[in-house]
LUMFI-778721 format. One line per field, with one value per residue: y, z, x of N, C-alpha, C in turn; residue in one letter. Coordinates in nm, 2 decimals, padded with zeros to 4 digits. Example, Ala and Ser with C-alpha at 12.3 -4.5 7.8 and 13.67 -1.06 7.14 Angstrom:
LUMFI-778721
ny: c(-00.57; -00.22)
nz: c(00.78; 00.71)
nx: c(01.32; 01.28)
cay: c(-00.45; -00.11)
caz: c(00.78; 00.71)
cax: c(01.23; 01.37)
cy: c(-00.33; 00.00)
cz: c(00.78; 00.79)
cx: c(01.32; 01.29)
code: c(a; s)
This chain:
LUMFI-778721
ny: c(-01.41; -01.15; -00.99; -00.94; -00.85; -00.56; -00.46; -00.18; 00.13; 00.06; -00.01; -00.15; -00.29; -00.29; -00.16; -00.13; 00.08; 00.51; 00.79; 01.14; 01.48; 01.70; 01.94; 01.90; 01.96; 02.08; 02.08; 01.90; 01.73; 01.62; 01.50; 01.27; 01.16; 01.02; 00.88; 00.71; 00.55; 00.36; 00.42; 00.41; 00.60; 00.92; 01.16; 01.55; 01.84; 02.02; 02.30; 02.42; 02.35; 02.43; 02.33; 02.51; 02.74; 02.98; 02.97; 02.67; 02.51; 02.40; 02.23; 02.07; 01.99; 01.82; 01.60; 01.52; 01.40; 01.16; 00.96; 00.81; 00.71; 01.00; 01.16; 01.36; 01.60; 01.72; 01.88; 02.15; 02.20; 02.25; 02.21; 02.03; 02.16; 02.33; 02.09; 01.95; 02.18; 02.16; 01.90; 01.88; 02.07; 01.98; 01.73; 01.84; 01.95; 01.76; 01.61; 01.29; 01.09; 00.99; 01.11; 01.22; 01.26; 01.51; 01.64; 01.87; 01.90; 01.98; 02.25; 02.23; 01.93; 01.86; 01.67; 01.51; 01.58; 01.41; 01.42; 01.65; 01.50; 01.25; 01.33; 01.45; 01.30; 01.10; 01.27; 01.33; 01.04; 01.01; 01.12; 01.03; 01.01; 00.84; 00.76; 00.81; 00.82; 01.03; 00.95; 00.93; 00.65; 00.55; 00.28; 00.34; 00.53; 00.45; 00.25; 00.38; 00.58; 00.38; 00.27; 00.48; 00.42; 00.41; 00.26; 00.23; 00.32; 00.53; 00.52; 00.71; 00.71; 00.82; 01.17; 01.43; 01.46; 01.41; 01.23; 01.00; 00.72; 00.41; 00.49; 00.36; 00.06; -00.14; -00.05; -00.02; -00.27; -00.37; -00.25; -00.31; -00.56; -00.57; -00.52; -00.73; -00.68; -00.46; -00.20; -00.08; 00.18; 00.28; 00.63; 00.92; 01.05; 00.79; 00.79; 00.68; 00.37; 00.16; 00.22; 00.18; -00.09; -00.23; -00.13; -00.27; -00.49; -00.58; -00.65; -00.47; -00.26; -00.09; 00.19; 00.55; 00.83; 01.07; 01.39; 01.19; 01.13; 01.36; 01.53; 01.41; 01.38; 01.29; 01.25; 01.09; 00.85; 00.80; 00.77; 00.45; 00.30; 00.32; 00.18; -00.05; -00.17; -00.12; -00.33; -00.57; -00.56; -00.62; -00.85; -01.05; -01.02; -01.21; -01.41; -01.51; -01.42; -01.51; -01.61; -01.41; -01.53; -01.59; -01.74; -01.84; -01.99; -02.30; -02.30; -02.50; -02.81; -03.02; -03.33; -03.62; -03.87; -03.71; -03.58; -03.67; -03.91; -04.13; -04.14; -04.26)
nz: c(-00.49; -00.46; -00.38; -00.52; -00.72; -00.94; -01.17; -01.25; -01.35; -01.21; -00.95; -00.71; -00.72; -00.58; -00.67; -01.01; -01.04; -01.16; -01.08; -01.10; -00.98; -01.02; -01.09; -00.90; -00.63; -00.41; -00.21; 00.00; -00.08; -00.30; -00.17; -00.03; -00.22; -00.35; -00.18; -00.13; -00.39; -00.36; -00.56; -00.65; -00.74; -00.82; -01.01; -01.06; -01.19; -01.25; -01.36; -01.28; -01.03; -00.80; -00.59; -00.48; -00.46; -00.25; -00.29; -00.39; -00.14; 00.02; -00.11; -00.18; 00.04; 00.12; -00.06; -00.04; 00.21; 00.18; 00.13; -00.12; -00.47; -00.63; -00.94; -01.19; -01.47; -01.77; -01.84; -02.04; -02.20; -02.50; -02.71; -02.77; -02.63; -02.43; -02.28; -02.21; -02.06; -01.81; -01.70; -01.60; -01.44; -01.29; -01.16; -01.00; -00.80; -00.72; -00.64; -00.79; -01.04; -01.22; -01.50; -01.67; -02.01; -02.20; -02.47; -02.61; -02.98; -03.05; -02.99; -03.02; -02.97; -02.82; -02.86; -02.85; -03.02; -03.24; -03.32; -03.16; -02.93; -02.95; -03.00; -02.76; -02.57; -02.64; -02.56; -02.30; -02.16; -02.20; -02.01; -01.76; -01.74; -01.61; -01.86; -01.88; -02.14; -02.31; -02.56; -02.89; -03.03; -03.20; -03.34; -03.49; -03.38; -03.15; -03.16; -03.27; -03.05; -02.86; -03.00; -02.89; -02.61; -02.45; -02.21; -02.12; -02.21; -02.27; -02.44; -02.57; -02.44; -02.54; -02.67; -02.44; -02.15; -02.23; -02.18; -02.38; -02.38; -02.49; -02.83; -02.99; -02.97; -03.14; -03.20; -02.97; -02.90; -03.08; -02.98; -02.77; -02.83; -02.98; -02.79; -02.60; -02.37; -02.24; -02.01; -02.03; -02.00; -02.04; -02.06; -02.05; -02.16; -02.11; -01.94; -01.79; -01.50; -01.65; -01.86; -01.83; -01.70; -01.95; -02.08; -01.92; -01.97; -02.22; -02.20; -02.09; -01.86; -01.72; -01.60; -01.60; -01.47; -01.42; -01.48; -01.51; -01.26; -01.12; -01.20; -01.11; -00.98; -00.72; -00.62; -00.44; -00.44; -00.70; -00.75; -00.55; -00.73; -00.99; -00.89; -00.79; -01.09; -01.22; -01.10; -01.14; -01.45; -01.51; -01.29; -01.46; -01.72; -01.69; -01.64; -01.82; -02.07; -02.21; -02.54; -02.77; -02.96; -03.29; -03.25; -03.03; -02.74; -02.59; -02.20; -02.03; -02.09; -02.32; -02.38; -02.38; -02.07; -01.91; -01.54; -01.37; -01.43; -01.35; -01.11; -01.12)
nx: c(00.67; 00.51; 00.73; 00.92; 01.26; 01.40; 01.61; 01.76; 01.91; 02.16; 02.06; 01.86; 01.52; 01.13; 00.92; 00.77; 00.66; 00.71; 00.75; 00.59; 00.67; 00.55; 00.25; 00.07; -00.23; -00.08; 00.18; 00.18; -00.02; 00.11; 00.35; 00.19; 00.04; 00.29; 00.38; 00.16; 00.14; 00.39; 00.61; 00.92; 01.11; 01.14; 01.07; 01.20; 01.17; 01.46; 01.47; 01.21; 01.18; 01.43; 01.65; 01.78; 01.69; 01.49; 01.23; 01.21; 01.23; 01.12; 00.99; 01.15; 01.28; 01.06; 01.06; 01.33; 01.32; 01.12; 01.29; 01.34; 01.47; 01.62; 01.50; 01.63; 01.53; 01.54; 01.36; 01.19; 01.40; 01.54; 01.73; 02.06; 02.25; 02.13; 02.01; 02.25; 02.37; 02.14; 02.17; 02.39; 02.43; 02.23; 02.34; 02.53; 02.31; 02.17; 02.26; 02.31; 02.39; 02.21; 01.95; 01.71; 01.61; 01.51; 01.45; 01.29; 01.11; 00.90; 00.66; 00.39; 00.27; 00.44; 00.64; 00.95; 01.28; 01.44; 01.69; 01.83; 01.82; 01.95; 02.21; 02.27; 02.20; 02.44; 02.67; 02.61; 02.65; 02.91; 02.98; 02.98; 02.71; 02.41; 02.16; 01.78; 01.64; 01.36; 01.19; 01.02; 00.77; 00.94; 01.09; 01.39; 01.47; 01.50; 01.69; 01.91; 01.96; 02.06; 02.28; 02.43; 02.50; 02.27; 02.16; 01.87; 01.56; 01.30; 01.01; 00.70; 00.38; 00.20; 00.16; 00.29; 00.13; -00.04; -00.32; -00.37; -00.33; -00.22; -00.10; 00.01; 00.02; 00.18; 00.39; 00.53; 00.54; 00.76; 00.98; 01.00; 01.08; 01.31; 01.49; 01.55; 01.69; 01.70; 01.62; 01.31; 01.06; 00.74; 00.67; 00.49; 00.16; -00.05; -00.39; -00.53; -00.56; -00.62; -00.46; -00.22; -00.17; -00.19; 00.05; 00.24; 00.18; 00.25; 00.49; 00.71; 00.90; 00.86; 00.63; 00.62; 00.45; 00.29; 00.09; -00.18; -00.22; -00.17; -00.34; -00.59; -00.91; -00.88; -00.62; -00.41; -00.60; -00.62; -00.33; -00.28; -00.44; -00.32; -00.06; -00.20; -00.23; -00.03; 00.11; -00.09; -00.06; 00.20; 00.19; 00.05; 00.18; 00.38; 00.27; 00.18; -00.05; -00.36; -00.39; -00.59; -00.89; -01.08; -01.30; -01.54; -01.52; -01.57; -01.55; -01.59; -01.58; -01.74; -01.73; -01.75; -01.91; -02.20; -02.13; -02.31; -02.43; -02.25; -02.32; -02.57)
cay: c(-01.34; -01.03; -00.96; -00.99; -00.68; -00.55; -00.36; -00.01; 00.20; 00.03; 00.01; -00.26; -00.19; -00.35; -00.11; -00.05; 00.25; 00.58; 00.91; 01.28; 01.57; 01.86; 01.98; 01.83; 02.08; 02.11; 02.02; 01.81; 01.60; 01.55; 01.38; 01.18; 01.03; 00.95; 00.77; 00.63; 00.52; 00.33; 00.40; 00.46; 00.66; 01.04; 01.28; 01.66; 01.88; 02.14; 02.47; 02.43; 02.35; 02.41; 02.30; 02.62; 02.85; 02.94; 02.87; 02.53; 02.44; 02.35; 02.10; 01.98; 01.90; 01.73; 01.50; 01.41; 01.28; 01.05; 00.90; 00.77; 00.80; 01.12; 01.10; 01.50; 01.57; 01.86; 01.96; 02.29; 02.22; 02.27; 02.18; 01.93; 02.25; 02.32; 01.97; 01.90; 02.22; 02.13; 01.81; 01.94; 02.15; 01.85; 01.65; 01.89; 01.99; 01.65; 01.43; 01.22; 01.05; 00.98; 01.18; 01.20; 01.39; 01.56; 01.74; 01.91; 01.93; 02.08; 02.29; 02.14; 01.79; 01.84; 01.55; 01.48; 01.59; 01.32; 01.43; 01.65; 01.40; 01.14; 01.40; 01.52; 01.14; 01.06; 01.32; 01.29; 00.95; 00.97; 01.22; 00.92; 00.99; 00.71; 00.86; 00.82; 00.90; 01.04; 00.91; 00.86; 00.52; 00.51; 00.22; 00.43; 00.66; 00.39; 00.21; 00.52; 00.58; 00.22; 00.30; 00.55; 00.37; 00.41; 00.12; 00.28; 00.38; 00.56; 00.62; 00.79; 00.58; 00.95; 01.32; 01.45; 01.49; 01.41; 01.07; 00.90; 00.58; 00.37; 00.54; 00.24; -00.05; -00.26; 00.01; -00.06; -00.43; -00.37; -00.21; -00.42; -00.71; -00.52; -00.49; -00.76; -00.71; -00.34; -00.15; -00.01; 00.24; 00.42; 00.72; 01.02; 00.98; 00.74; 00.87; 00.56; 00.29; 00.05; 00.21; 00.17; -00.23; -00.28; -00.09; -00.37; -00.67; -00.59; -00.67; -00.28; -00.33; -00.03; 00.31; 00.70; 00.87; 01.19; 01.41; 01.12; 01.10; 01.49; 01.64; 01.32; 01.46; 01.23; 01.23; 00.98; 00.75; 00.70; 00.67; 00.34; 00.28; 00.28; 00.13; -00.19; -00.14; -00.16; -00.49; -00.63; -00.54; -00.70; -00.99; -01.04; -01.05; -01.32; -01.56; -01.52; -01.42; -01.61; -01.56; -01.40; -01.64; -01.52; -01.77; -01.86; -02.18; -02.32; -02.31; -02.61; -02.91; -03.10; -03.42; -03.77; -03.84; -03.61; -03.65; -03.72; -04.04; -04.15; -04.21; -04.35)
caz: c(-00.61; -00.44; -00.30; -00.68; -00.73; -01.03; -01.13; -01.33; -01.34; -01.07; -00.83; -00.71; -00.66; -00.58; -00.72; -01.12; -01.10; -01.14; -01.03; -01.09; -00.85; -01.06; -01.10; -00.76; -00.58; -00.28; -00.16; 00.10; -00.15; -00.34; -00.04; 00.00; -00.32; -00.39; -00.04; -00.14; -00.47; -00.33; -00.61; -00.56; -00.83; -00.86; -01.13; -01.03; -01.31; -01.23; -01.41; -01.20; -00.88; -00.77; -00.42; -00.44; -00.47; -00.15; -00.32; -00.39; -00.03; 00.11; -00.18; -00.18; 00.21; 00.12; -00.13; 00.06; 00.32; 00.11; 00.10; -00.26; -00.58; -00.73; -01.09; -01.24; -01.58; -01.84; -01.93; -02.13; -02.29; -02.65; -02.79; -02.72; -02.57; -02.32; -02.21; -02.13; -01.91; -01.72; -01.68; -01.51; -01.30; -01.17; -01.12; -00.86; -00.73; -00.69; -00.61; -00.87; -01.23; -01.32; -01.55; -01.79; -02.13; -02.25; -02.56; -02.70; -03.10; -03.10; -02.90; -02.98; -02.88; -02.69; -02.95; -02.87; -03.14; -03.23; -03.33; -03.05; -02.80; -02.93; -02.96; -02.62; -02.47; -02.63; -02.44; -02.09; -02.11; -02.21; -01.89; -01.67; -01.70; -01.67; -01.94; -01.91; -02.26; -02.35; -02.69; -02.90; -03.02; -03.32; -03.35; -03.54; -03.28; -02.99; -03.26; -03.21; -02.90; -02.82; -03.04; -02.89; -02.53; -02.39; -02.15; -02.06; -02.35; -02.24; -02.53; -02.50; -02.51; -02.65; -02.62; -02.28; -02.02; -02.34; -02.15; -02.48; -02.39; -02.56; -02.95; -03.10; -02.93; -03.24; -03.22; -02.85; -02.89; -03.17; -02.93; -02.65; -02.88; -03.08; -02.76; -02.48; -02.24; -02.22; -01.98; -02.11; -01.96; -02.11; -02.06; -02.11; -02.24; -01.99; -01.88; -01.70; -01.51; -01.74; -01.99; -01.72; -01.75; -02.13; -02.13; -01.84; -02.05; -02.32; -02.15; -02.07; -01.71; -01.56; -01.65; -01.56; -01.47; -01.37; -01.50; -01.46; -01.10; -00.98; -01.21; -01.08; -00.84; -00.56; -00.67; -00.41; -00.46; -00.83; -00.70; -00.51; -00.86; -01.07; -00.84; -00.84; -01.24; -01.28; -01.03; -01.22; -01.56; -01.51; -01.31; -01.64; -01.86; -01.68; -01.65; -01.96; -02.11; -02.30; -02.71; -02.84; -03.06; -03.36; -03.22; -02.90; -02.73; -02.43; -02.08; -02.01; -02.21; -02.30; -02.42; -02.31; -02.00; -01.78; -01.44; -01.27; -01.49; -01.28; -00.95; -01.14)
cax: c(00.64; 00.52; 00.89; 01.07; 01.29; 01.41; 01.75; 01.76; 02.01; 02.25; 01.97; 01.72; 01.42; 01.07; 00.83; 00.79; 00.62; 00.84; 00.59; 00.64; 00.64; 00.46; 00.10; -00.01; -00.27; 00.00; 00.30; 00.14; -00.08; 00.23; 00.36; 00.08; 00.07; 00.43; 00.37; 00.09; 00.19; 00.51; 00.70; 01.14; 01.17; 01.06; 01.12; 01.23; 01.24; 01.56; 01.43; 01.06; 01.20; 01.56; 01.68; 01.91; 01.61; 01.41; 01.09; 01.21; 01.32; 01.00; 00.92; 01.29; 01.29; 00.93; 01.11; 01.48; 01.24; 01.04; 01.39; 01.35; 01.60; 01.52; 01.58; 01.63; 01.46; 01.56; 01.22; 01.20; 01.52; 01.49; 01.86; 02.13; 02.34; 02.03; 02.03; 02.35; 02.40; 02.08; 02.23; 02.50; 02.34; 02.12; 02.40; 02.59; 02.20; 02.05; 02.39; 02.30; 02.43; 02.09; 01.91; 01.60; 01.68; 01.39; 01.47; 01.20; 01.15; 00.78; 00.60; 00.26; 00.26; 00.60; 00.76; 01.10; 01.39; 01.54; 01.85; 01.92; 01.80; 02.08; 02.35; 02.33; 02.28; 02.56; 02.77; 02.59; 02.67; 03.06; 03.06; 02.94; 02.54; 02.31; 02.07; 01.69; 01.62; 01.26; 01.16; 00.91; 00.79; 01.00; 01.23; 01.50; 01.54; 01.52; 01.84; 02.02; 02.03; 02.13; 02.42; 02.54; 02.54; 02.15; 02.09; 01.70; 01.46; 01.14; 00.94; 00.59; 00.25; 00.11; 00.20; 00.30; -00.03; -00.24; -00.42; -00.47; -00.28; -00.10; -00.16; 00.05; 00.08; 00.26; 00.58; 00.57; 00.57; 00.84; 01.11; 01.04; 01.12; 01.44; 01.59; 01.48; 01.77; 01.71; 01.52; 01.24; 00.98; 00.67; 00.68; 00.41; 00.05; -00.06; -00.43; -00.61; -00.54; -00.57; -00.33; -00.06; -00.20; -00.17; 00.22; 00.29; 00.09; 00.29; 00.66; 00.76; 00.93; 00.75; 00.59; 00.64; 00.37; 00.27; -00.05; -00.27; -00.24; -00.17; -00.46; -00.71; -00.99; -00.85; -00.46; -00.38; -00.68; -00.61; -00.20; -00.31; -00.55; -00.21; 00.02; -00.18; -00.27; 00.13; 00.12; -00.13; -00.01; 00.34; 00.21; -00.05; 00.27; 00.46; 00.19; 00.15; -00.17; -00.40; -00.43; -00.74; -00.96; -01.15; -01.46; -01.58; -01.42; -01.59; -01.42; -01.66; -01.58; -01.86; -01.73; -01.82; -02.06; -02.19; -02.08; -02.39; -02.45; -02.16; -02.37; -02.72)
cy: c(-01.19; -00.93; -00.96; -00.84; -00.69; -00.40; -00.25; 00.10; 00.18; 00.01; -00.09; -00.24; -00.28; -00.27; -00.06; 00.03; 00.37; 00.73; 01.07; 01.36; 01.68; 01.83; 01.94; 01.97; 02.14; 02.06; 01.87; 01.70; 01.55; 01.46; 01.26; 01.10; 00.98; 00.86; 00.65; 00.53; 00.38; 00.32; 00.43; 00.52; 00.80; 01.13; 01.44; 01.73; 02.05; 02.28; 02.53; 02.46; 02.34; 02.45; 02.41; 02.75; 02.87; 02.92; 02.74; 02.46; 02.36; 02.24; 02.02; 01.87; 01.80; 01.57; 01.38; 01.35; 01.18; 00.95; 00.78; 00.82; 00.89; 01.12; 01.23; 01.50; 01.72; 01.92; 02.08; 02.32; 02.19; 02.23; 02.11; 02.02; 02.23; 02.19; 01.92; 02.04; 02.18; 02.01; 01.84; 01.93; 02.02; 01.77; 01.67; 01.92; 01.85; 01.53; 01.32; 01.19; 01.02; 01.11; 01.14; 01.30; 01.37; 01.62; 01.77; 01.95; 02.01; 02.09; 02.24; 02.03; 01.76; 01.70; 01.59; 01.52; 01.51; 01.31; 01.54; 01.56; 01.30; 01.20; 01.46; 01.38; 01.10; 01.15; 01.32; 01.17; 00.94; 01.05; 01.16; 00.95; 00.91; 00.86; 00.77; 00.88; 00.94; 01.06; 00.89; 00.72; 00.48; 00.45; 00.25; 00.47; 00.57; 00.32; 00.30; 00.55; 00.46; 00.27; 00.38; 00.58; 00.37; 00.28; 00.12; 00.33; 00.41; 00.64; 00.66; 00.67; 00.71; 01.05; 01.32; 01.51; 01.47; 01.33; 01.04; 00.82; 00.57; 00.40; 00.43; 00.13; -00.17; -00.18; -00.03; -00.19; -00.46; -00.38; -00.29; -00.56; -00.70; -00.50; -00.54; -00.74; -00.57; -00.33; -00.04; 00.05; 00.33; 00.49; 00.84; 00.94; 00.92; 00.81; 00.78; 00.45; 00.17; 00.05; 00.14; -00.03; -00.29; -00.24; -00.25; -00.52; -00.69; -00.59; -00.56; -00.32; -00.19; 00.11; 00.44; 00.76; 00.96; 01.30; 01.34; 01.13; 01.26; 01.54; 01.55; 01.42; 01.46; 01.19; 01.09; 00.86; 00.66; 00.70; 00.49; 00.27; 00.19; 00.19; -00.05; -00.23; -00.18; -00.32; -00.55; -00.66; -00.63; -00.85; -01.08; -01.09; -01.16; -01.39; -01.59; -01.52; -01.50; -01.53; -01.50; -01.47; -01.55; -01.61; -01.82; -02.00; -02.19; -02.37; -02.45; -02.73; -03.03; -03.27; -03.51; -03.76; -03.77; -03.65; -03.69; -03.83; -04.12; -04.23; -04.27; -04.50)
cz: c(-00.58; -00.36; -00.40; -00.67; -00.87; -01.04; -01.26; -01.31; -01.23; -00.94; -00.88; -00.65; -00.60; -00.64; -00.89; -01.17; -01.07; -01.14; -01.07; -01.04; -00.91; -01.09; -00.99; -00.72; -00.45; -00.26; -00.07; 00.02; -00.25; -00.28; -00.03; -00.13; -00.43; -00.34; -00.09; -00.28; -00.44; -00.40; -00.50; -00.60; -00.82; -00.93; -01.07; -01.20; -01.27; -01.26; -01.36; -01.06; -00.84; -00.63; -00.39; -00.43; -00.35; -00.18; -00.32; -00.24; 00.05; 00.00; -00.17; -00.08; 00.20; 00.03; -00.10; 00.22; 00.30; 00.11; -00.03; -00.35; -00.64; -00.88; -01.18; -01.39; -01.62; -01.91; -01.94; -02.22; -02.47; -02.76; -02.72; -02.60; -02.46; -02.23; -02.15; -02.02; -01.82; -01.63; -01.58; -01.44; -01.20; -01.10; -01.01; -00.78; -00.64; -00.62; -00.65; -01.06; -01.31; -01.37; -01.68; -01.86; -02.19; -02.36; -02.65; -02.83; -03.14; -03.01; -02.87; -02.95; -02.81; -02.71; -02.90; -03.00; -03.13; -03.21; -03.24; -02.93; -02.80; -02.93; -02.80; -02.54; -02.54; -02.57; -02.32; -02.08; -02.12; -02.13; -01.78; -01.64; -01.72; -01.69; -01.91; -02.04; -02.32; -02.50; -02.71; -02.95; -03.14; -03.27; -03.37; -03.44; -03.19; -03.08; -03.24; -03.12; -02.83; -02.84; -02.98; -02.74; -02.37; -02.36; -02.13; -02.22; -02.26; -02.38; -02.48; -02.57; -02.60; -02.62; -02.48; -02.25; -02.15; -02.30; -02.22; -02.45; -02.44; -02.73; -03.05; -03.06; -03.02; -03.23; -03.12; -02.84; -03.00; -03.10; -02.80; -02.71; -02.96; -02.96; -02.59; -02.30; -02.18; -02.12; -02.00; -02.06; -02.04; -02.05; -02.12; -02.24; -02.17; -01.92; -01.74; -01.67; -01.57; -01.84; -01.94; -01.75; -01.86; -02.16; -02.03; -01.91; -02.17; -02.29; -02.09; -01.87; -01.64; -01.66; -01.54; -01.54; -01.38; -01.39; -01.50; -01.30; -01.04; -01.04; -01.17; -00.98; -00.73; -00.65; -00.58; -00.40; -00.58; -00.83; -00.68; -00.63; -00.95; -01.03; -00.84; -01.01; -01.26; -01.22; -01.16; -01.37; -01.54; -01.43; -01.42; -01.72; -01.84; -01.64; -01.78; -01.98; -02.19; -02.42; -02.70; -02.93; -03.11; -03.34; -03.08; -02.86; -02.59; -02.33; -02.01; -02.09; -02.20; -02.34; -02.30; -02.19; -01.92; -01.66; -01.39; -01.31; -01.38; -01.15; -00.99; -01.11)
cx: c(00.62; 00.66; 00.96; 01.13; 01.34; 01.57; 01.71; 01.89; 02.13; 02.17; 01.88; 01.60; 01.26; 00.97; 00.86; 00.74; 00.72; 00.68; 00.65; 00.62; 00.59; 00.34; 00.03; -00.09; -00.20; 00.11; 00.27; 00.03; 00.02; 00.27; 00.28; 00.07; 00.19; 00.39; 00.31; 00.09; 00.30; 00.60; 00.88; 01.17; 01.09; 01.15; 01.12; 01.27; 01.29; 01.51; 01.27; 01.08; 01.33; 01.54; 01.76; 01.83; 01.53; 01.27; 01.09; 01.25; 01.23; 00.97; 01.04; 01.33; 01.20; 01.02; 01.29; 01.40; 01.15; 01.16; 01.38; 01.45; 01.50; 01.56; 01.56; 01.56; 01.53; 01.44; 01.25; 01.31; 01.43; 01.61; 01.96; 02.23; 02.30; 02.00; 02.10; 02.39; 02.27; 02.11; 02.37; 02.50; 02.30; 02.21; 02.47; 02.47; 02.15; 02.17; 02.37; 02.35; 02.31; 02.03; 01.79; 01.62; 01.57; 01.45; 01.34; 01.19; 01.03; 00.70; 00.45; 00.21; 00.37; 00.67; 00.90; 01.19; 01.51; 01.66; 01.91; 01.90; 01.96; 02.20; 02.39; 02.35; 02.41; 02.73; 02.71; 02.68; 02.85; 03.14; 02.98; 02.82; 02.50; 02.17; 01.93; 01.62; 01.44; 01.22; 01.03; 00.90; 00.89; 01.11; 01.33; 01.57; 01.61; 01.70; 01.97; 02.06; 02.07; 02.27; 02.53; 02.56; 02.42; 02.16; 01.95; 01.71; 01.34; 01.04; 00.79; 00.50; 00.17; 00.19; 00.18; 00.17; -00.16; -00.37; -00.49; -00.44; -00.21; -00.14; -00.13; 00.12; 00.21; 00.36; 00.61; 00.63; 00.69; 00.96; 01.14; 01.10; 01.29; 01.52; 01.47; 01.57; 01.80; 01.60; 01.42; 01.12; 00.88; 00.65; 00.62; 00.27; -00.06; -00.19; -00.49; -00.51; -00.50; -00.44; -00.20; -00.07; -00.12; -00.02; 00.24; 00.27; 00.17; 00.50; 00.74; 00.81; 00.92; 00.69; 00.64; 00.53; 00.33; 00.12; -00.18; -00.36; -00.25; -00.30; -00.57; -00.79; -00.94; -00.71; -00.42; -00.49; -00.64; -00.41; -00.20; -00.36; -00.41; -00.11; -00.03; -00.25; -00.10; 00.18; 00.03; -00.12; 00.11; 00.28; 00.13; 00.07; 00.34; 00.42; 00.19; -00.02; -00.24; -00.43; -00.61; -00.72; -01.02; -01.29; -01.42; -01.50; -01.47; -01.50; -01.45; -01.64; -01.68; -01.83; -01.74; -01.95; -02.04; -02.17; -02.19; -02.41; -02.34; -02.26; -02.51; -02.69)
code: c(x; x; x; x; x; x; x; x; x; x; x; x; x; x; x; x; x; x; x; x; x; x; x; x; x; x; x; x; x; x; x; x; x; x; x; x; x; x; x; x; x; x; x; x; x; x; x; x; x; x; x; x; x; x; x; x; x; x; x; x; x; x; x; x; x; x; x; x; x; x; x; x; x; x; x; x; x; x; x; x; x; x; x; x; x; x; x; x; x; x; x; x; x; x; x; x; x; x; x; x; x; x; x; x; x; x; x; x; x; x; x; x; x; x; x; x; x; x; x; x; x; x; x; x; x; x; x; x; x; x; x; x; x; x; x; x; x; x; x; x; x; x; x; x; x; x; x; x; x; x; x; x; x; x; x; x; x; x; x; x; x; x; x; x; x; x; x; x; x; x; x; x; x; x; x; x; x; x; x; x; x; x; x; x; x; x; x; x; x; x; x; x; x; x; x; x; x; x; x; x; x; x; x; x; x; x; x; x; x; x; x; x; x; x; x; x; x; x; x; x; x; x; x; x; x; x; x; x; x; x; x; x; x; x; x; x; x; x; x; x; x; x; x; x; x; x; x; x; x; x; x; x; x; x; x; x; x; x; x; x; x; x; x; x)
């Protein structure tokens, strides 16, 4: 059970946590709790850190020796134009088809815009990108971008680095159910362990997570924290949980004799 793997974008994997490489207090505690984390997946976002910049060369070399998939992101884009050249870019930068499409629609909770998010995935992908799509929880949207050839959905459990959690578990439990043969990641929000839990308990086949873990006190302590918070969340969902009751129900059953009458 602890050896199951899991496929995503063309790739198998055994861990379903996915981690991000900004806000850490160093380069070298970055390191340390990717490691320690054991995700396979790490987020680079191109217009922060480019491998072509000599600032970026020391965090770059840190991350092609983690030997993990790196998985580029277009944060700061703001229009479907902005997205697809960043996309580009990443693609000849990072020697990768994956990509996470961020399109930003508002500066204050750093919402997603819908409608350039699905116009631009729908050209990454008809220029052979596997899209990571950053959504929020609306069904519509996640509808849409299905349509228009999204195999991955990451909607948000809250606003990016807000650590409210999950704000609306019943949308969550909506899209995981409108679309069970997809892979589906939350993505942003996310402040505690547990939250990472409750996305997992609720069928979601891994989480993203980033501000949680670099702005923690002990960044790689609460890595280890999450990494078995995402174990235990997923193995949680495929035991299957037990229903809440609206009254109490003993675990003891008291009927007939008690055992010790047995040996009088």
């Amino acid at each position: 059970m602890n050896n199951e793997t899991w496929e995503i974008g063309g790739k198998t994997l055994k861990s379903r946590m996915l981690i991000g490489s900004a806000l850490y207090p160093s380069p070298a505690n970055m390191e340390e709790a990717i490691k320690e984390s054991e995700a396979e997946i790490v987020t680079v976002a191109l217009r922060r850190q480019s491998a072509g910049e000599g600032g970026g060369n020391n965090f770059w070399n840190i991350i092609k020796e983690l030997n993990i998939h790196v998985l580029p992101n277009t944060a700061g884009c703001h229009s479907a134009k902005e997205a697809i050249t960043t996309a580009m870019m990443a693609r000849e930068v990072f020697d990768t088809n994956w990509i996470k499409l961020e399109v930003i629609g508002d500066q204050y909770n750093l919402q997603p815009d819908p409608f350039e998010t699905v116009k631009s995935a729908e050209v990454l992908i008809k220029e052979g990108f596997e899209v990571f799509p950053y959504t929020t929880d609306d069904l519509v949207v996640a509808k849409r971008l299905v349509d228009v050839g999204c195999k991955i959905l990451m909607p948000w459990g809250s606003p990016i680095g807000s650590g409210q959690g999950l704000m609306n578990p019943s949308n969550l439990k909506a899209i995981r159910k409108q679309f069970p043969d997809l892979n589906l990641i939350v993505d942003a929000g996310i402040g505690r362990p547990s939250d990472a839990t409750e996305a997992m308990e609720l069928g979601y086949d891994g989480v993203l997570l980033n501000s949680a873990i670099a702005l923690a006190q002990e960044p790689i302590l609460m890595a280890k924290a999450f990494k078995n918070a995402v174990k235990a969340g997923h193995f949680g969902y495929k035991a299957g949980t037990m229903q809440r009751r609206e009254f109490a129900s003993p675990s003891t059953p008291t009927i007939g004799i008690p055992f010790w009458h047995q040996f009088n």
